[in-house]
C-alpha positions, 0 to 999 in steps of 0.5 A: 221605731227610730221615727218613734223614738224621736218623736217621743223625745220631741213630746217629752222635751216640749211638754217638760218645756210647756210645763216649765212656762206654765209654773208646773203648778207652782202658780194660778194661771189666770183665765185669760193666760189659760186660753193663750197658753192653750191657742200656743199649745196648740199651734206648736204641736200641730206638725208632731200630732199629725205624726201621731197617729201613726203610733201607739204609745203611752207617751203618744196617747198622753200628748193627744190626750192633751192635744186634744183638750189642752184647756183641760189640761192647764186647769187641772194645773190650777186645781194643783196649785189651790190644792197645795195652796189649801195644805200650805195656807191650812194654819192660816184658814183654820184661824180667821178671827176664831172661825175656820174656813170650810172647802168652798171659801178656802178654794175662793181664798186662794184662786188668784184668778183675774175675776172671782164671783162668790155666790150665797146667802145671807151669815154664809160666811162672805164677810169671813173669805174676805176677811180671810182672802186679807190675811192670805194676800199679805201674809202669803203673797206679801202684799201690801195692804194699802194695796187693797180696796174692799168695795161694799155697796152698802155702809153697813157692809163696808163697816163690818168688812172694815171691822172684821179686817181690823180685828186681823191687825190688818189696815185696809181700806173699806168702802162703798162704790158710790164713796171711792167713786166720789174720793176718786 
């Protein structure tokens, strides 16, 4: 009982740790972190999860739970922070230019990941998230906006970015590859 014991205030005490270095859900954690934090996750609690089986608890089980798929386990931190985000940032995505984001483009908005791919058609709505993601960067991250580029790979694209942009009050530089890869 007393090895149990100290063995659960060893999880307890890491993971309380752990949390606290990964933001307890109060940051993005970016893909590459993820698979960092998982290998050190890994690799700290090796010793403690061998002793593990040998008892059933709910803590016990809660630790092997992670142990056993910690990428899981720091994603599921993401999807709190874009949840909170959401709800925090609602003000915001409820008015883009006179249009309100759905789900799906308030999720993009406020994934901070390193690389984003979003996917759709032809008046879905990829112009608007831009637009949006903007506002949220320098209204919620305080970013400055010279330190943004939107990168089109046709003028038109680039205009209608830079105009949408604009009518945000918001002065952000828009361009085309083949323009910023010249200016540079």
């Amino acid at each position: 009982k007393n090895n149990l014991e100290a063995l659960e205030r060893y999880i307890t005490g890491y993971l309380d740790a752990f949390n606290e270095v990964i933001g307890n859900g109060n940051r993005f954690i970016i893909t590459p972190d993820i698979e960092i934090y998982s290998e050190q996750f890994t690799r700290e609690t090796k010793e403690y999860s061998d002793k593990c089986v040998r008892y059933d608890s709910q803590i016990i089980c809660n630790f092997m739970k992670i142990y056993n798929d910690p990428i899981e386990y720091l994603k599921n931190f993401n999807n709190k922070y874009i949840a909170n985000e959401k709800n925090i940032c609602k003000a915001i995505f409820d008015d883009i230019d006179g249009k309100s984001l759905d789900d799906n483009q308030r999720d993009a908005v406020v994934n901070d990941d390193l690389r984003q791919l979003v996917i759709a058609g032809a008046g879905s709505g990829k112009t608007l998230t831009m637009s949006a993601k903007v506002k949220y960067l320098v209204e919620r991250k305080q970013i400055n906006p010279k330190d943004i580029l939107l990168i089109s790979f046709t003028r038109k694209a680039a205009s209608e970015m830079s105009e949408r942009i604009s009518r945000l009050s918001i002065d952000v530089d828009s361009s085309t590859f083949h323009k910023y890869g010249l200016s540079v």
